[in-house]
N, C-alpha and C positions, 0 to 999 in steps of 0.2 A: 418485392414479391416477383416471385419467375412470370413469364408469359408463354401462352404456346405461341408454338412455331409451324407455319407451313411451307414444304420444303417446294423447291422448283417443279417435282415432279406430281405435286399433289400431294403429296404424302406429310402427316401435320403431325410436330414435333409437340408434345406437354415434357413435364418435369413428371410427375404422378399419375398413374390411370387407374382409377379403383372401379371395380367390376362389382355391381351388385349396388341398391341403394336401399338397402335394409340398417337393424339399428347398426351392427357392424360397418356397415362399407359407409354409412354418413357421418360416423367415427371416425374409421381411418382418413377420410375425404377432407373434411374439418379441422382434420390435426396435421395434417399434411402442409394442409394449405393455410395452418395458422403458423407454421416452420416457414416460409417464405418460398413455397412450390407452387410454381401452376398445375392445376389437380384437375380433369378429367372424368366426372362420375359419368357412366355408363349404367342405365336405370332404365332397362329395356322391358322389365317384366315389373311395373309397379305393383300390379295386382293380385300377384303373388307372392308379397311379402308377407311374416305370419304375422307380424308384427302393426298391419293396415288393422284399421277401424273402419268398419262399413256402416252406413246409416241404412235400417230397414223400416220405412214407415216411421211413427215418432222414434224408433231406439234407436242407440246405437251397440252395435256388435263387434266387440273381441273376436279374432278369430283362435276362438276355444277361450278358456279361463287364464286370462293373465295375471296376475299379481308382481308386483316391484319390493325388492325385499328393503328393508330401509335401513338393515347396516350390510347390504351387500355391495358386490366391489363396483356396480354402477354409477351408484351414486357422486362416489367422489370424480368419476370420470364425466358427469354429468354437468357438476357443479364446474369445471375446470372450462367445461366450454360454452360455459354460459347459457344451461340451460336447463329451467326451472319445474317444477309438475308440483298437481295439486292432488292428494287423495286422502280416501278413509281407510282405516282398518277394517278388516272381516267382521261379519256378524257371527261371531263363535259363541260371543253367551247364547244358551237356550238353544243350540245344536242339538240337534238327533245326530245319532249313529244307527246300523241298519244289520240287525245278523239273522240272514234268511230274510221273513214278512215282520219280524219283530223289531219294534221302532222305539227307544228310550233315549235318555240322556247322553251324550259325549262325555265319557269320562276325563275330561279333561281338567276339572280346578278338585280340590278338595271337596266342595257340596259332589257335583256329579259323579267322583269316585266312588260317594258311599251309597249314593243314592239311588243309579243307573240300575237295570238289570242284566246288562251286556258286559259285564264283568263281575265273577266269582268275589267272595272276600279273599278268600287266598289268593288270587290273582292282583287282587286292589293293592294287594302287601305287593306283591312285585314291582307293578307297575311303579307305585310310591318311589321305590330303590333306585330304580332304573331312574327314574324320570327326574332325582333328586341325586343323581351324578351325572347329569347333563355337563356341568359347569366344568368338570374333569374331563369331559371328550377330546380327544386329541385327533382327529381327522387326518393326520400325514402320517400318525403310527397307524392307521386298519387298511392303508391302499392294499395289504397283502390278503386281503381275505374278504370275504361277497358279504353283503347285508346280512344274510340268510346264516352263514357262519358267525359273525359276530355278534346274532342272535342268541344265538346257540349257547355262544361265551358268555351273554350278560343274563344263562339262565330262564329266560324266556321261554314260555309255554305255554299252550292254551289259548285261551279266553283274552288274554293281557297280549299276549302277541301279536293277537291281531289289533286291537288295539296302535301297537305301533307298529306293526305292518302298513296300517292305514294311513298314520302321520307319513310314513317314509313315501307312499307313493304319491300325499298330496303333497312334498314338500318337493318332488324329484320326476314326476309323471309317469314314473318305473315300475311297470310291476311283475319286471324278473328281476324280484329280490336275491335268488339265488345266482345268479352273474352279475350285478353289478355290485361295482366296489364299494367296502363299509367307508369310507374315506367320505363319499360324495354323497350318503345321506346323513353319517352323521355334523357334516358339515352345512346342509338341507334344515335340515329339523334344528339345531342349535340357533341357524338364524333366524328361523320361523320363531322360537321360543322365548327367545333370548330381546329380540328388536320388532316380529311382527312383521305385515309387508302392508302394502296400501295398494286398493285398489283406485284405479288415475280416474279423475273427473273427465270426460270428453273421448275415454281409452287412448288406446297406445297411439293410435296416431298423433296427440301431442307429443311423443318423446321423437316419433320419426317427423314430424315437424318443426318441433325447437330444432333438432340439429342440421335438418337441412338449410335451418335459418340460419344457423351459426356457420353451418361451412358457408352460404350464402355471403355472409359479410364478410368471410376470410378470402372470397374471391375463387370458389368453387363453381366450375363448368359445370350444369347436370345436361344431360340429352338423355332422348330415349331410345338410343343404339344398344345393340346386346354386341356382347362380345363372342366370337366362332372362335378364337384360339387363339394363345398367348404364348409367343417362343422367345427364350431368350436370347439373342445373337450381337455378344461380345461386349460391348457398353452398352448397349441396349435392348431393352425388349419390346418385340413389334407383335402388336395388337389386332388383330384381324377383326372388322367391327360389320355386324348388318344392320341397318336400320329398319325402319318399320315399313318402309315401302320395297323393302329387299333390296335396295343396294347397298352394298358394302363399302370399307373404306380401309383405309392402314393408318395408324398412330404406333409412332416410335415414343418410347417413354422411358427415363431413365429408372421406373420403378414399375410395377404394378402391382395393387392387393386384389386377391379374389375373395369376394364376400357373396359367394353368389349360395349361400346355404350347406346344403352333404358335402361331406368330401366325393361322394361321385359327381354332383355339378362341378365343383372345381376340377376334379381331375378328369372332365370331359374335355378342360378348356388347352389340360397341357400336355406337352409331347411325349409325355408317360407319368402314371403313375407314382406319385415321391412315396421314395422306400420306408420313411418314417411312418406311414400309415398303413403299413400293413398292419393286419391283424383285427382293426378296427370292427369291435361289435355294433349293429344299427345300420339304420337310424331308429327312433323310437316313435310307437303310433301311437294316436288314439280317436275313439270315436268321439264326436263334440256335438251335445242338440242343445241350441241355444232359443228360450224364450223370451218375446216380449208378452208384458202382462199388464192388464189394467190396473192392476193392486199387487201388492207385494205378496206373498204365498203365505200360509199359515207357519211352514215350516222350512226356515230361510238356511236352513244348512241341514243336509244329509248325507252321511259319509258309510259307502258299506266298510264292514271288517271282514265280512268272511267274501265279503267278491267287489274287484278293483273298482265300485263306483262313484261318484262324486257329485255332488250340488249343491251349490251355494247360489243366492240372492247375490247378486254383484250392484243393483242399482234399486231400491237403497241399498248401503251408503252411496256408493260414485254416485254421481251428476251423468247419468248415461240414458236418464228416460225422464220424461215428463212428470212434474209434478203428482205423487200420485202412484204413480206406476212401477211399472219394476223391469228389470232384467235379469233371469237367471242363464246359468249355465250349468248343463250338465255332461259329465264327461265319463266314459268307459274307458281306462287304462288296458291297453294292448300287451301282452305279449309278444317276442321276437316270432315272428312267422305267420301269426295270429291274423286269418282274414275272413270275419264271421262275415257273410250275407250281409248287406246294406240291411233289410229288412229286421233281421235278426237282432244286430247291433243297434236301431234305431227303436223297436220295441221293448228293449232292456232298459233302454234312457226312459222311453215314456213310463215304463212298466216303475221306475225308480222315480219319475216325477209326482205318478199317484200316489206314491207313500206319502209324499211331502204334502200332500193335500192341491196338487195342481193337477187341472185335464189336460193334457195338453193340445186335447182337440180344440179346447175354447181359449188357445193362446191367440192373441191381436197378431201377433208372429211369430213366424218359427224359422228356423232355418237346421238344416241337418249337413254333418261334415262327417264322412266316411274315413276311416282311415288317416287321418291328417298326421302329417308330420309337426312333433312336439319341438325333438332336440335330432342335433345330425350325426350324432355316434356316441355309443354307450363308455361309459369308463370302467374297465373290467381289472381283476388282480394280475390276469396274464400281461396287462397292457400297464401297469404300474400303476392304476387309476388317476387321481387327477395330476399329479405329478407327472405320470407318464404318459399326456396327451401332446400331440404333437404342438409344436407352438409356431408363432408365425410367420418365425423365419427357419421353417424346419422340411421347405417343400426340395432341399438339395436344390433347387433353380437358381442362378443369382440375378438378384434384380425382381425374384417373384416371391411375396411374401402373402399372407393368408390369414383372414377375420373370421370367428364364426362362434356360436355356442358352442360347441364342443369342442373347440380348441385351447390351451392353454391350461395353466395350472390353479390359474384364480377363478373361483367360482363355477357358476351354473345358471344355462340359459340365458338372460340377458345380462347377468352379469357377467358371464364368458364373451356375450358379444361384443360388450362394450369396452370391456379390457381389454381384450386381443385386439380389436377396431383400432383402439389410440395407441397401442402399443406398434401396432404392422404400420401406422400411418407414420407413424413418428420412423421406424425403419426405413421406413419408402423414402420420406423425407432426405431422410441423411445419404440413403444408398443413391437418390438422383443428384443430392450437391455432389458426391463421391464420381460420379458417372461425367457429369460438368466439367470438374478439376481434374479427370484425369487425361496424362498422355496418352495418346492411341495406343503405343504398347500395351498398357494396364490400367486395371482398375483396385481403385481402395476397396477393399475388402469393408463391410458395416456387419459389425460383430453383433449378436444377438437372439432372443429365441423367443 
């Protein structure tokens, strides 16, 4: 394994510097430094990871509704570095759906299609069609055309549309159907249908804890320096670092990843802008009111159709509350632009809890998140959708490579983190032996994207 280095003048040499210690940047850090690099994470902002688990009183809180999809491209990156999670499936039987104050079944299996009042008979006949060539979607043939279009093409109308309007925004957190690419919901909803997801015992902070552990034993440095700016200069890249008492530092590195979330965080860190992200639509919002409860709600899942809103019972199933008790979350799906009044936004959620049969005055807790960032850039047809996301060795810098959900071709949300994560680590890796071996004329070029 490498070691860092500190040079005569102060100035301390790593193999790796990954920026950000979210599920991405503990990815790349982990994989880096299981390649035989000395790795560097810089984890200056833990607390605004989306990806942390906060304890409120007995609960614990997601920040917003997560779910792990279990044939998405995580997992096997998970499983590679040795590290495990425990969860349940959603509570989808005995779902409500929600259009206007009108509250019935999820038409979701055969009983609730025929049975629901939130969808026509003629409707129920579409939905059927649709929902019975899933197995046919081909996700890298629709990058050319928005959800809202490939609606269109499969027929859809009505009553049944919204219907899967509603899937697409819970499978994708999107609810400008009309811009975003049909590629990355039919690819959404297929895994939700097809494998299901699980919600994690303990939340996510288990998955950003196994892998810190795992880079940990790989021999990963973490500190809680932020990074001011990353320039590349010749073999190497020099790291401009503040710490938490404001002093700063330099670390020359023969690689760096930035996982520090948007592409505007990353691209505050470098000497311009990489051309491959122009055009980029986002980030994407949503409002998030999360309750603890002493008892689990009457009605553990309520999904609107005609307006973007969402709730599910997350504990039971997870292991996130006390015996007994519950955790819900409920979310408002933003549109691009979209910045309702805190109050406004926060009364929709409760106004959507009472359907479910919860007050949320009389929640043991609450907590309310305005505007939050879901994912850090939408996948549009103009942009090739998930094909034509920049990937992580696509910032034109050399020696600076890049982790995030919204990067790369495989998947969504944390499954983009985590793929792009072991993929830029594993680049970083190679482009610092490359930087090692080479003569001061030049450097090996590390091919890649």
């Amino acid at each position: 394994m490498g070691h860092g280095r500190s040079s005569t003048n102060g100035t301390r040499q790593v193999d790796v510097v990954v920026v950000g210690g979210g599920l991405a940047g503990f990815a790349a850090a982990a994989t880096a430094a299981r390649a035989g690099r000395s790795v560097l994470l810089l984890d200056g902002h833990p607390g605004a990871n989306r990806a942390a688990t906060e304890t409120v009183g007995r609960f614990r809180f997601n920040k917003g509704a997560h779910a792990l999809y279990r044939r998405g491209a995580a997992r096997p990156v998970l499983g590679r570095l040795g590290v495990t999670v425990s969860g349940s499936r959603p509570p989808i039987v005995g779902g409500r759906g929600r259009r206007g104050d009108v509250v019935d079944r999820l038409p979701l299996d055969p009983v609730s299609v025929i049975r629901t009042r939130l969808v026509s008979a003629r409707g129920v006949a579409r939905l059927g069609r649709v929902l019975a060539g899933l197995p046919r979607w081909r996700p890298a043939e629709l990058a050319d055309r928005t959800a809202a279009a490939w609606f269109d093409d499969l027929g859809l109308d009505g009553d049944e549309r919204q219907v899967v309007e509603m899937l697409a925004r819970t499978a994708t957190y999107v609810a400008d159907l009309d811009t975003v690419s049909a590629d990355l919901v039919a690819l959404q909803v297929g895994l939700a249908v097809r494998g299901n997801v699980e919600y994690l015992d303990g939340g996510w902070q288990t998955l950003l804890d196994g892998l810190a552990a795992a880079g940990a034993r790989a021999g990963v440095e973490r500190v809680g320096d932020v990074a001011r700016s990353v320039v590349p200069e010749g073999r190497r890249v020099t790291v401009v670092t503040g710490g938490q008492d404001g002093e700063g530092g330099t670390v020359l590195a023969g690689a760096v990843v930035l996982a520090t979330g948007t592409p505007e965080a990353m691209a505050a860190l470098l000497p311009e802008r990489p051309a491959a992200w122009a055009g980029l639509a986002g980030p994407v919002h949503a409002a998030c009111l999360e309750l603890g409860l002493a008892a689990p709600p009457p009605v553990r899942v309520l999904l609107g159709l005609d307006r973007p809103l969402y709730l599910i019972c997350h504990a039971p199933p997870a292991r996130l509350a006390p015996p007994g008790a519950a955790v819900v979350h409920g979310l408002r799906y933003l549109h691009a632009g979209e910045a309702p009044p805190p109050g406004e936004a926060r009364a929709d959620l409760e106004a959507h809890a009472r359907l479910a049969g919860i007050d949320p005055a009389g929640a043991e807790e609450s907590r309310y998140r305005h505007r939050m960032v879901t994912f850090g850039a939408l996948p549009t047809p103009a942009t090739g959708g998930l094909a034509g996301r920049p990937g992580p060795a696509g910032t034109g810098l050399d020696g600076v490579f890049v982790a995030g959900d919204w990067l790369g071709p495989d998947g969504h949300l944390a499954d983009a983190a985590l793929s792009t994560g072991e993929t830029a680590g594993r680049l970083a890796a190679e482009r610092a032996a490359a930087a090692t071996r080479a003569p001061a004329g030049g450097l090996t070029q590390v091919a890649g994207d």
